[in-house]
C-alpha positions in Angstrom: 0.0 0.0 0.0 1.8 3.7 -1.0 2.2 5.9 1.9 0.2 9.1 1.6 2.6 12.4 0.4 2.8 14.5 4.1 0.6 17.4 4.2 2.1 20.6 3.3 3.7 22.5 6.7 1.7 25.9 5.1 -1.0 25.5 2.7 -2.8 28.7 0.6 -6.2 27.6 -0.2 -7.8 29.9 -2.6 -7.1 32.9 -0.9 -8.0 35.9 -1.7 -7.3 39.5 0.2 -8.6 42.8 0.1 -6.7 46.2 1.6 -8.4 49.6 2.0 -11.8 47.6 -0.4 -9.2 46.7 -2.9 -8.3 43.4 -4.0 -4.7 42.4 -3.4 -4.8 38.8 -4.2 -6.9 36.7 -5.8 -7.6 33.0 -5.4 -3.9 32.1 -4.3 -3.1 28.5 -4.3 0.3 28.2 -2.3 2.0 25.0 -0.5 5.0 25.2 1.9 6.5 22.3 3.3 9.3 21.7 6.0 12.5 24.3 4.4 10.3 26.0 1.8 10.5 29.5 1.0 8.1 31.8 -0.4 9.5 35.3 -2.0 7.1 38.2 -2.2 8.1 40.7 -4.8 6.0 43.8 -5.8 5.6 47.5 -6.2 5.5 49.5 -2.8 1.7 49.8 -2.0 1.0 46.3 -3.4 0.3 44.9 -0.6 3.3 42.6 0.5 2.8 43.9 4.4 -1.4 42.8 4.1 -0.3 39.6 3.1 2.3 38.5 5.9 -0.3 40.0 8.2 -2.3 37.8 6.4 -0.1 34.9 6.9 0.6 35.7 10.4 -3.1 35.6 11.3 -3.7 39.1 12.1 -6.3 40.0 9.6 -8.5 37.2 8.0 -8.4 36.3 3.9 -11.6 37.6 2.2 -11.6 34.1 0.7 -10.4 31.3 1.2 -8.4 29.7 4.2 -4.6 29.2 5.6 -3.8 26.1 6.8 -1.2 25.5 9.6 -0.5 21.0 9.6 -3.9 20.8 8.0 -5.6 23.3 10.2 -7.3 26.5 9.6 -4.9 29.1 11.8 -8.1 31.0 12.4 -9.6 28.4 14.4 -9.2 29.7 18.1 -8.0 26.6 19.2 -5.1 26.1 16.6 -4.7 30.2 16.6 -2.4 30.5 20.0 -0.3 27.4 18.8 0.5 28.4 15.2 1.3 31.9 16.8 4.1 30.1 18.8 5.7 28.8 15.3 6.0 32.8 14.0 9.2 35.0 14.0 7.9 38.3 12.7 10.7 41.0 11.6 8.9 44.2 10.4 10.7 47.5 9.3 9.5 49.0 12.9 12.5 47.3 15.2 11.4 47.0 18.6 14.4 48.4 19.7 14.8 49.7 23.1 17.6 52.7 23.5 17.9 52.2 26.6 18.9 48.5 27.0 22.2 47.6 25.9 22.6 45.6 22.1 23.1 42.3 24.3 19.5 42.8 26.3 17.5 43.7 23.5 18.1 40.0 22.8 17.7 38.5 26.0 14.9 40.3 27.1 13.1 38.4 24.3 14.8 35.3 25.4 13.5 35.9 28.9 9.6 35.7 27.5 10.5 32.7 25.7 11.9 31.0 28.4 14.7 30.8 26.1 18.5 31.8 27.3 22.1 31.1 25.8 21.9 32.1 22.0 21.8 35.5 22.4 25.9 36.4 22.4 26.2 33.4 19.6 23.5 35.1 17.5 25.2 38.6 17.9 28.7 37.6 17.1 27.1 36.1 13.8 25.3 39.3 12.6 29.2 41.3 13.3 27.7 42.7 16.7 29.7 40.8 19.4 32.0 43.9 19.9 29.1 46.2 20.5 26.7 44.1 22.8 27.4 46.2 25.4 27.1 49.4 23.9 23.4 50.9 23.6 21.2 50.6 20.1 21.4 54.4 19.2 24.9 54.2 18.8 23.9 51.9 16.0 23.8 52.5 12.2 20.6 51.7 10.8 22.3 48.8 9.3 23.6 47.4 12.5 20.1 48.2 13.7 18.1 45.5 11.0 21.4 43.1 11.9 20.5 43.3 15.7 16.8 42.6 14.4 18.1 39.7 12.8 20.2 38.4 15.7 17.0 38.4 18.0 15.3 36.0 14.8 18.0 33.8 15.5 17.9 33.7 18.9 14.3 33.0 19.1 14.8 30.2 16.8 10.9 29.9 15.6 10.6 27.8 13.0 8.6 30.2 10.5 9.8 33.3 9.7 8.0 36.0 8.2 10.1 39.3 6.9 9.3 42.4 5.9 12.2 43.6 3.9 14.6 41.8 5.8 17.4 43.5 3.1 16.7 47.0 3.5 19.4 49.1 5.2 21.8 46.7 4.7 25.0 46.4 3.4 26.4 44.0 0.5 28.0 42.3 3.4 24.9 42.2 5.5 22.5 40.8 2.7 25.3 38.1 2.5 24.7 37.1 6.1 21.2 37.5 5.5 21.5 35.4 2.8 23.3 32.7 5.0 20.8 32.4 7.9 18.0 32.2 5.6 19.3 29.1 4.0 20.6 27.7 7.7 17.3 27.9 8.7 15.8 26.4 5.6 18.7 23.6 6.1 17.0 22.4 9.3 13.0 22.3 8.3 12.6 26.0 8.8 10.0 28.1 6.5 11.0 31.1 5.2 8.5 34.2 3.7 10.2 37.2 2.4 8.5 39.9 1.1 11.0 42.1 -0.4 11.2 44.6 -3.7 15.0 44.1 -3.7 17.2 41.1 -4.7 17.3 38.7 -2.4 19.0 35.7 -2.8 17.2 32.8 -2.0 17.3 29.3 -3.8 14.8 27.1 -5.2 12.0 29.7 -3.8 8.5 30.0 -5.3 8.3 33.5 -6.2 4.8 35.5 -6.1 4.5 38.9 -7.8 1.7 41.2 -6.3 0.8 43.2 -9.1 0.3 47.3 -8.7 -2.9 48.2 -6.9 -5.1 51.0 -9.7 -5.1 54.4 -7.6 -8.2 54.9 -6.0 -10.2 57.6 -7.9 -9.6 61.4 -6.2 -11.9 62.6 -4.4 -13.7 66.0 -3.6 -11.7 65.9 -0.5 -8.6 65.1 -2.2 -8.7 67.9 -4.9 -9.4 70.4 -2.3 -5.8 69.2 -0.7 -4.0 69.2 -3.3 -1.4 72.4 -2.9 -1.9 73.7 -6.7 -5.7 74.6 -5.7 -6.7 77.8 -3.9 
């Protein structure tokens, strides 16, 4: 008797999305299994950000459903699990000034109940000689690679990033580069949504295509600066 194939990690069931009453996607059909990765490509406004929201259970699909091991991550009984699988970078850091590089990972250990990665994860990113030093002493650069040394750290196995890339440096997309297929090496899930080149090998690759402007507006006439 043939074994049955395993159920996808991350399944896309028709989905469809809508943002501010416009249609973003439109009956998406999308399987991840264990070291997938999904790339996200698309003008800015196109909705990359709705759909890892999306993804990440904060906002329901207008159609369709997301399935998490075969089980709709809406249900409130698979919700709370499936949000312990998520690492969520977003281009808004969470970075606290006043904590020194080195805390701003542990502290996220500590609500993990997580300890002992944090210096490793650091001295990956090229941060190990400035754990002790506080964030806004930090580049912007240094800033995402701190971001990305608390992903590693937390070590969830689904990742969902919201240009990860941005900020960085050749060198720094490199390491980016790096972790991303790491985490992929070990049954990790990867979602990028990006509208720069990002490296990333044998990754399905959806293009959101440019929202149509909403039509102006009286309102919007009267703020435009060339009317009096």
């Amino acid at each position: 008797m043939s074994r049955r194939p395993p159920l996808p990690r991350l399944l896309l069931n028709n989905v469809s999305c809508m943002r501010n009453a416009q249609q973003v996607l439109r009956h998406v059909n999308v399987s991840l299994h264990d070291g997938g990765a999904l790339v996200l490509t698309g003008a800015n406004g196109s909705g990359k950000t709705t759909f890892l929201r999306m993804l990440a259970g904060s906002s329901r699909p207008s159609a369709g459903e997301i399935l998490w091991n075969g089980h709709d991550i809406q249900q409130s009984t698979i919700f709370h699990q499936y949000k312990l699988q998520l690492n969520w970078l977003s281009l808004k850091d969470a970075i606290d000034n006043k904590m020194s590089v080195l805390n701003n990972v542990q502290w996220f250990e500590l609500l993990e109940n997580k300890e002992g990665k944090a210096m490793a994860a650091l001295e990956l990113m090229g941060l190990g000689r400035l754990a002790n030093e506080k964030p806004r002493m930090l580049s912007m650069g240094q800033r995402k690679r701190l971001q990305l040394a608390r992903l590693l750290a937390l070590d969830r196995p689904i990742w969902l990033l919201d240009e990860p890339s941005v900020a960085l440096d050749d060198d720094g997309v490199k390491l980016l580069e790096y972790i991303i297929a790491e985490h992929r090496k070990y049954g990790g899930i990867v979602i990028v949504a990006t509208h720069l080149p990002v490296e990333i090998e044998d990754s399905l690759v959806l293009r959101l295509p440019p929202r149509f402007p909403r039509r102006m507006t009286l309102v919007d006439m009267l703020d435009r600066a060339d009317i009096s």
